[in-house]
C-alpha positions in Angstrom: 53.7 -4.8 -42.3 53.0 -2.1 -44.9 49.0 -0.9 -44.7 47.6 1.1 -47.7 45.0 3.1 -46.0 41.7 3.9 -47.9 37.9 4.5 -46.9 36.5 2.5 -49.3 36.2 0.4 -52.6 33.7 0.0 -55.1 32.4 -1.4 -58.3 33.3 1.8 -59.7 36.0 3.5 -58.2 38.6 7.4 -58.4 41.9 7.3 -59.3 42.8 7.2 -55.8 41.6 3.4 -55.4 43.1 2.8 -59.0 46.0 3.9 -57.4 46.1 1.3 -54.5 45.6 -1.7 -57.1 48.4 -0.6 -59.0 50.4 -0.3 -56.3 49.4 -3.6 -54.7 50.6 -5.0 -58.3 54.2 -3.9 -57.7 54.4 -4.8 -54.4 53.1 -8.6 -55.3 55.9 -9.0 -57.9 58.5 -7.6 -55.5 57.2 -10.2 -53.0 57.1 -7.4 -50.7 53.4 -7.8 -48.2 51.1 -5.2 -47.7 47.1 -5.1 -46.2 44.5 -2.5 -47.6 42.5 -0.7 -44.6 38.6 0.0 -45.6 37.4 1.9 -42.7 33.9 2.6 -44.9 30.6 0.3 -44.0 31.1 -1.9 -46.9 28.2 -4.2 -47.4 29.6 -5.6 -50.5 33.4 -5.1 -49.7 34.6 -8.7 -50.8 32.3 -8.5 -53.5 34.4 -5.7 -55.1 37.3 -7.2 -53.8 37.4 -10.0 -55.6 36.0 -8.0 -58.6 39.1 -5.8 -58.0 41.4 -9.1 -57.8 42.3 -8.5 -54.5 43.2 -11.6 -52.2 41.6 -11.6 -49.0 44.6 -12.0 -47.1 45.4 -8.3 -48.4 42.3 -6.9 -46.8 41.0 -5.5 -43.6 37.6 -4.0 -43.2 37.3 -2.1 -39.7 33.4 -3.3 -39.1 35.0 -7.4 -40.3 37.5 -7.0 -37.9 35.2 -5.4 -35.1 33.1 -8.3 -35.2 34.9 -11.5 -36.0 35.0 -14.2 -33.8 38.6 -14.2 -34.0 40.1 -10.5 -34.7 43.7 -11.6 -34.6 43.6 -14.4 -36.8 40.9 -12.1 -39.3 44.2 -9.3 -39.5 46.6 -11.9 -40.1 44.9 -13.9 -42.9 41.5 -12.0 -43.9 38.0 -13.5 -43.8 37.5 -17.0 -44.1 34.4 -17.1 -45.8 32.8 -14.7 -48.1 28.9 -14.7 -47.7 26.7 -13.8 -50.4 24.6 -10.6 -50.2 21.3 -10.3 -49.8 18.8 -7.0 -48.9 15.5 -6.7 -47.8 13.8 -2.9 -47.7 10.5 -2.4 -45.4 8.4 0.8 -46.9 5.7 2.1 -45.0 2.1 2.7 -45.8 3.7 6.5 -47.6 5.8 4.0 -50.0 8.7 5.5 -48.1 11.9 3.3 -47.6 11.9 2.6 -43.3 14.6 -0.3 -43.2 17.3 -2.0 -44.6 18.2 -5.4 -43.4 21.5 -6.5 -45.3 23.6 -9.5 -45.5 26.5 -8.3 -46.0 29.8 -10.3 -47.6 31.9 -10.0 -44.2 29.2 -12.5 -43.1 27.7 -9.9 -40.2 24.2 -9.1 -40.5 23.3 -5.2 -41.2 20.1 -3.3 -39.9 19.5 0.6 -40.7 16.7 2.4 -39.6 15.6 5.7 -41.2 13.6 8.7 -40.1 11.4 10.4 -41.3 10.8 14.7 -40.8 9.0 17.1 -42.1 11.6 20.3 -42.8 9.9 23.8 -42.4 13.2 24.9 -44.3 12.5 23.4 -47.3 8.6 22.2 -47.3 9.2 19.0 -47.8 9.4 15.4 -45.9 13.3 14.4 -45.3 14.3 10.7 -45.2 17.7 9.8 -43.8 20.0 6.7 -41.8 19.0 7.1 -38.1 20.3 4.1 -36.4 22.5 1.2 -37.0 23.0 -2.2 -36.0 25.8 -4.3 -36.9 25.6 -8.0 -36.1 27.6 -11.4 -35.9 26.4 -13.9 -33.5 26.9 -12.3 -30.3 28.8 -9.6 -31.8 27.5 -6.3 -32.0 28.2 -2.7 -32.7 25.5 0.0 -33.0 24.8 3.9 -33.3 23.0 6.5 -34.2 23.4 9.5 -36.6 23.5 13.2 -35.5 23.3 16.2 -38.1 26.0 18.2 -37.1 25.9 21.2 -39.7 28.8 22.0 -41.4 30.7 18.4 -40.9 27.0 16.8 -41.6 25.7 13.9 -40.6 28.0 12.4 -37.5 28.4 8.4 -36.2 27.9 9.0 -32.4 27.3 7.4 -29.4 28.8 3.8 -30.4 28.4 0.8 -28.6 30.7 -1.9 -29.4 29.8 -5.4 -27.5 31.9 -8.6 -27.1 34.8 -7.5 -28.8 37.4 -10.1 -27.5 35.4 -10.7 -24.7 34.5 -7.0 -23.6 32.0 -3.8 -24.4 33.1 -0.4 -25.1 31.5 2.8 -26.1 33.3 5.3 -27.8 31.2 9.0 -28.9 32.4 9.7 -31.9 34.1 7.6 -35.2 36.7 9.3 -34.8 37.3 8.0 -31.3 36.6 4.1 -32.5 39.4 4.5 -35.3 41.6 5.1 -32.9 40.7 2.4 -31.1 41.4 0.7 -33.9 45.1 1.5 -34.7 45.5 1.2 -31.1 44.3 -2.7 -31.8 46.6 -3.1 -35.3 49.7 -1.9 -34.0 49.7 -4.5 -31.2 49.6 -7.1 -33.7 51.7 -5.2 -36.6 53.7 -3.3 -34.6 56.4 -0.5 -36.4 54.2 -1.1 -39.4 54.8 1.6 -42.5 51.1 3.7 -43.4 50.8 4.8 -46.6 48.0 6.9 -46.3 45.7 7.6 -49.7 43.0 8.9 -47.9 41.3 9.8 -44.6 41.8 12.8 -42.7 40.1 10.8 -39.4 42.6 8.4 -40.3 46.2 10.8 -40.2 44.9 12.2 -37.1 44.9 8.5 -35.2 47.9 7.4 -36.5 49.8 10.8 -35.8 48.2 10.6 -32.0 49.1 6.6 -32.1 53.1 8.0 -32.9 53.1 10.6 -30.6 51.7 8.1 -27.8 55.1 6.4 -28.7 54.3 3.9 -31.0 56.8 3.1 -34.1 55.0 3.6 -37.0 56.0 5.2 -40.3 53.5 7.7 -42.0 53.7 8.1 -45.8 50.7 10.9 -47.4 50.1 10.4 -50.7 48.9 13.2 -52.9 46.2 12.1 -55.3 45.1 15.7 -56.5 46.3 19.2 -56.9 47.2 20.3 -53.2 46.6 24.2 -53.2 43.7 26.2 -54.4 45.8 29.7 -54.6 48.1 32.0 -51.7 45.6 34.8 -51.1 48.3 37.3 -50.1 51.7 35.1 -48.2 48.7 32.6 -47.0 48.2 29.2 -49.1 44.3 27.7 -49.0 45.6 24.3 -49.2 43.5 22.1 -50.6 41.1 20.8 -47.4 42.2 17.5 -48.2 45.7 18.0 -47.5 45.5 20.9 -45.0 45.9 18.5 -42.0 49.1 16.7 -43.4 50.8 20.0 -44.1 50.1 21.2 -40.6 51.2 18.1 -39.4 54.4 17.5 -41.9 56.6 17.0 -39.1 54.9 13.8 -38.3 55.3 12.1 -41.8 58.2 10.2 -43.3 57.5 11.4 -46.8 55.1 13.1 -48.9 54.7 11.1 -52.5 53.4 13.2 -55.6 52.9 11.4 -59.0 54.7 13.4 -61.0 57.9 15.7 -60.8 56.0 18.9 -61.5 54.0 18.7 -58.4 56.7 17.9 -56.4 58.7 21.0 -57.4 55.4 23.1 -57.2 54.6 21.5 -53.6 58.6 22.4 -52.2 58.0 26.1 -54.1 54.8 26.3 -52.1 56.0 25.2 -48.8 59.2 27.3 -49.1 57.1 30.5 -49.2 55.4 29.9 -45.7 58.9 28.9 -44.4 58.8 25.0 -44.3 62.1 23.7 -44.2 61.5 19.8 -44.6 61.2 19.9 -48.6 63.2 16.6 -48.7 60.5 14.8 -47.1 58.5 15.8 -50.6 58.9 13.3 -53.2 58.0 12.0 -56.2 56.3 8.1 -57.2 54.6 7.4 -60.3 51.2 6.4 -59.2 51.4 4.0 -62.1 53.5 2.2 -64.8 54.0 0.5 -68.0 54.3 -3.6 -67.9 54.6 -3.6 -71.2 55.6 -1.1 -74.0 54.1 -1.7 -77.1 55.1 -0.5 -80.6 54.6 2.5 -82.5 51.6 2.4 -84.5 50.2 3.7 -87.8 47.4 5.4 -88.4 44.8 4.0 -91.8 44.4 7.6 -92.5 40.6 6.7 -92.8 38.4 6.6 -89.3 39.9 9.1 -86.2 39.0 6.5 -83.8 38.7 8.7 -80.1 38.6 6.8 -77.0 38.7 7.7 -73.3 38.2 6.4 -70.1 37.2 7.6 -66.5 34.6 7.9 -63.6 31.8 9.7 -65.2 31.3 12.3 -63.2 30.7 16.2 -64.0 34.7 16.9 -63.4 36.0 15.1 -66.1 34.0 17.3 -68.8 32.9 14.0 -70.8 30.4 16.7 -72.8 33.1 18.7 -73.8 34.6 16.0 -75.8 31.3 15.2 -77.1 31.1 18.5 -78.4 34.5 18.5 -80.0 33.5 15.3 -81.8 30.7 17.2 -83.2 33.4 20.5 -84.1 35.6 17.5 -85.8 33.0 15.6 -87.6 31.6 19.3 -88.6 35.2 20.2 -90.7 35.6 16.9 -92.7 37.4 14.7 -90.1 35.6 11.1 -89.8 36.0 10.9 -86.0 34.6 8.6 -83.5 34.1 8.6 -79.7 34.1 5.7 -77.4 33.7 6.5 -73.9 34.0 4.2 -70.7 33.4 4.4 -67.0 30.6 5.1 -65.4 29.3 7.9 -63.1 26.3 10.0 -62.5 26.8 12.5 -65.2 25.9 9.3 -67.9 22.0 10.9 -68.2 24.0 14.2 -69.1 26.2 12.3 -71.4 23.3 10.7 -72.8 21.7 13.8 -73.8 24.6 15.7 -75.2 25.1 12.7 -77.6 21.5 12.8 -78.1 21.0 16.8 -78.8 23.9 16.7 -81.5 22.8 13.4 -83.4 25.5 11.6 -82.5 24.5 8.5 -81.5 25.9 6.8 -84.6 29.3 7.7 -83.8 29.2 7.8 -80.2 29.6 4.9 -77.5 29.1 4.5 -74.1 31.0 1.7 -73.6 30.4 0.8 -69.9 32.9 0.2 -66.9 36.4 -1.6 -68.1 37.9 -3.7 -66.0 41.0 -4.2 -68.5 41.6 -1.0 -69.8 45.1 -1.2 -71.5 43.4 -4.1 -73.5 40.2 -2.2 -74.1 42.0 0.7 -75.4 44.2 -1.3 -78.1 41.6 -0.9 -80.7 41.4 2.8 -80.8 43.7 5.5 -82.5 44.0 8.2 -80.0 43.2 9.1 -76.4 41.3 12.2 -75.6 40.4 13.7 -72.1 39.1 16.8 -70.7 39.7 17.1 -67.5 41.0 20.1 -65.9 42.8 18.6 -62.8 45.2 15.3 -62.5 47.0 14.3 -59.8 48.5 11.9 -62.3 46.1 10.4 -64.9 46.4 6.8 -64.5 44.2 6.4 -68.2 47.5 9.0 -69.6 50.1 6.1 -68.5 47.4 3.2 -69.9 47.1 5.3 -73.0 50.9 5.7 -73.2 51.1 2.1 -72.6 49.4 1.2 -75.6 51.6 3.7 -77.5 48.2 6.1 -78.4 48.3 9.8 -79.1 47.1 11.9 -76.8 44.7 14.8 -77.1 43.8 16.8 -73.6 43.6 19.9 -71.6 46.7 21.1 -70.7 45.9 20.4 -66.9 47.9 20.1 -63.4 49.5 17.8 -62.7 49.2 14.8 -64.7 48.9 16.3 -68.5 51.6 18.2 -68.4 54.1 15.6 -66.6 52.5 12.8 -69.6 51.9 14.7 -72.3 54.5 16.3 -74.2 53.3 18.5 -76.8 54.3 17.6 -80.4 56.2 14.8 -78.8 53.3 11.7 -78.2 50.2 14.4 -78.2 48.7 17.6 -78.4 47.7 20.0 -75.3 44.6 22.7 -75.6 44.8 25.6 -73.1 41.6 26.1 -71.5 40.2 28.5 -68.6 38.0 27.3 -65.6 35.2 29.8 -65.9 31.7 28.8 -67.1 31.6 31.4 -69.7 34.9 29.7 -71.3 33.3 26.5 -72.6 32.6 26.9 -75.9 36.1 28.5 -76.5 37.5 25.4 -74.5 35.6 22.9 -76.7 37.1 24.4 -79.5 40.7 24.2 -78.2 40.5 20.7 -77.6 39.1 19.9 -80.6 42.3 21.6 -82.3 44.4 19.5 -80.1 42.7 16.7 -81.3 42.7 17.0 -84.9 46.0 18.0 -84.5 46.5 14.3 -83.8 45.5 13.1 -87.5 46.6 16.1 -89.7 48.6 13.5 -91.5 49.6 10.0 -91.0 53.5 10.8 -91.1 52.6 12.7 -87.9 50.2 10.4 -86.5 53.0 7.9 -86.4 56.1 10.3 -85.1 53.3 11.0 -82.1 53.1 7.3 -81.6 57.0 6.7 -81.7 56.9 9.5 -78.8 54.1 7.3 -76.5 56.6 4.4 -77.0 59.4 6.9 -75.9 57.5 7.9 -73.0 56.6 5.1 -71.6 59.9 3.2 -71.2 60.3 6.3 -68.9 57.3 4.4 -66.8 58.1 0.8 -66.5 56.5 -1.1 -63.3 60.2 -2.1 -62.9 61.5 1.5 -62.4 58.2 2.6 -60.3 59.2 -0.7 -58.1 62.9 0.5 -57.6 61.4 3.7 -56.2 59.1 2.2 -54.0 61.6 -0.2 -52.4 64.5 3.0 -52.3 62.0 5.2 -50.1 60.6 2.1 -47.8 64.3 1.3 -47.0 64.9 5.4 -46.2 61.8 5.3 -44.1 62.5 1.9 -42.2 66.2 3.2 -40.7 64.5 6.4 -39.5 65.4 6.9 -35.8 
């Protein structure tokens, strides 16, 4: 079995679960099976499953599989039954929020209790998740939190009861994870990990292989994977750090795009690491279908982009350069969708530069090569992509691109002059304004005429042909064979 292995899944979700579904869609058309590991507590799990169009024979949540009646039959063909949720909140005389009693859609029954202190530190009443109490019939598994500094609040001391037929404790999460690989592996065993996130979950698989077992570990890289050398030392990036100090222990390394890969083996040859084949390169995702060049009206510069709206992505910034555009004659339009916390700051940008008529929040997409048909170009301005699943979407759609010239994903996607324009940029704070004003260059660079427009939109079709699903697939099943006749 092949196990794509993941904390959690939501109704909004990174480019590292965007990366799983489009993954899961290659390996359905190549017949080929594969299970998704949530190790997360997941109330709604099977609400955003389903949502997510993934079957439930394709997914395993650690607390479903703790407490099902039947744990074998639950990994090899998923829940049975989906059970609506449901919450109930107690508040105490303070109006403070005491207890959550949760139905949750794995059909167990979920109780936290919170605590409430007074912190000297900060003059001010703390409320926080104390206890927990996982239910199903006479299934149970419990704990209790412990603020632990630095590595912040800690699952200890759990009790897990009547889990095919006996009770074990285990003091840390760390320790029940292990547990349960220990628990997969005899029923998958010699199964193939492809790892997208976790650092708890690398170290149980790597302990589970040296113990003897015969898995396969694949890492996948979702994000740049070093912050700088600082004389002949690399700060990795923390999220990595534990799979390059273990990279004897994986099968392969997968990057999205070329350029990391030959940045990663430039990187790793300088402290001395000799296993650079092991470093390798997978589009994260493809092209189903490529679609015609398109022509630009020569009227409206319709703007579109799409991600989680979060402060990262710099959803302002574009905001701004709408303003810059609209400012110098060009009749440009934004339409943004995702969604995030940084919408009130979205919100008010739009609001502060009286945009409102000509920009829209657009909400979460859930078909976002569709969405983005009706639109002229695609604009982001992010400084970091592992890949940029919304470039390949855009591409897809054979749109223009307009975007920082980041790592890794812009400057794999997007060639300049050939299906879009790249602005320079600078990280610093003090850089903004001259950033905004870069992009928005790039960006009306994309509609100085409509002979150009078009040449741009022949290079998206160009591009993507270099991304078909079939090609990513051939890829796929190449390194799974490599890994699988490893001694």
């Amino acid at each position: 079995m092949i196990f794509f292995v993941n904390k959690a899944i939501g109704h909004g979700n990174s480019g590292v679960e965007h990366a799983q579904f489009y993954r899961a869609d290659i390996f359905r058309q190549a017949h080929q099976p594969f299970k998704m590991i949530y190790s997360d507590l997941l109330p709604k799990l099977h609400e955003h499953a389903a949502e997510w169009h993934l079957q439930e024979s394709e997914v395993i949540g650690l607390y479903d599989y703790f407490l099902s009646d039947d744990p074998d039959d639950y990994l090899r063909n998923g829940l049975r039954e989906v059970s609506e949720y449901h919450e109930e909140v107690l508040w105490d005389q303070t109006h403070t929020q005491r207890r959550f009693d949760r139905q949750t859609t794995g059909g167990y029954f979920e109780t936290i209790q919170r605590v409430k202190r007074y912190s000297d530190e900060r003059k001010l009443y703390l409320v926080d998740d104390d206890r927990v109490i996982l239910t199903n019939g006479n299934h149970k598994i419990m704990w209790h939190y412990r603020d632990s500094g630095s590595r912040k609040k800690q699952a200890v001391s759990i009790r897990l009861f009547n889990f095919k037929g006996r009770d074990y404790f285990f003091q840390t999460y760390e320790a029940l994870v292990m547990f349960f690989y220990e628990q997969l592996n005899q029923t998958y065993p010699n199964s193939l990990y492809i790892i997208d996130r976790g650092q708890e979950h690398e170290e149980a698989l790597i302990h589970l292989k040296r113990q003897g077992a015969g898995v396969k570990l694949l890492d996948v890289v979702h994000a740049a994977h070093l912050a700088q050398f600082e004389g002949a030392h690399p700060l990795w990036n923390n999220y990595y750090q534990y799979m390059f100090d273990h990279l004897d222990d994986m099968s392969a390394v997968i990057n999205a795009t070329e350029v990391q890969t030959q940045a990663m083996k430039a990187d790793l040859s300088r402290v001395g690491q000799k296993q650079l084949d092991k470093i390798t390169t997978i589009p994260v995702g493809g092209v189903e279908t490529v679609m015609p060049a398109r022509h630009w009206s020569g009227k409206e510069a319709r703007f579109v982009t799409a991600s989680r709206l979060h402060p990262e992505k710099h959803i302002t910034q574009i905001v701004s350069a709408i303003k810059l555009l609209r400012d110098q004659g060009l009749n440009a339009t934004l339409t943004i969708y995702g969604d995030g916390g940084d919408i009130p700051h979205i919100k008010k940008s739009i609001s502060e530069l009286k945009l409102q008529k000509f920009v829209t929040l657009a909400g979460l997409s859930q078909h976002v090569i569709d969405d983005l048909k009706q639109y002229d170009a695609f604009v982001s301005a992010s400084y970091s992509e592992g890949f940029g699943l919304t470039y390949i979407e855009a591409i897809s759609d054979a749109l223009p691109i307009a975007t920082y010239a980041n790592f890794f994903g812009a400057q794999e996607l997007v060639k300049e002059g050939l299906n879009g324009h790249l602005a320079t940029f600078e990280r610093h704070q003090d850089a903004t304004e001259k950033n905004v004003v870069q992009l928005s260059q790039a960006m009306a660079a994309v509609f100085q005429s409509t002979a150009h427009y078009a040449d741009l939109s022949r290079g998206a079709e160009a591009v993507a042909k270099k991304y078909q699903t079939q090609e990513i697939a051939k890829k796929w099943s190449a390194l799974i064979r490599r890994v699988n006749h490893e001694s």
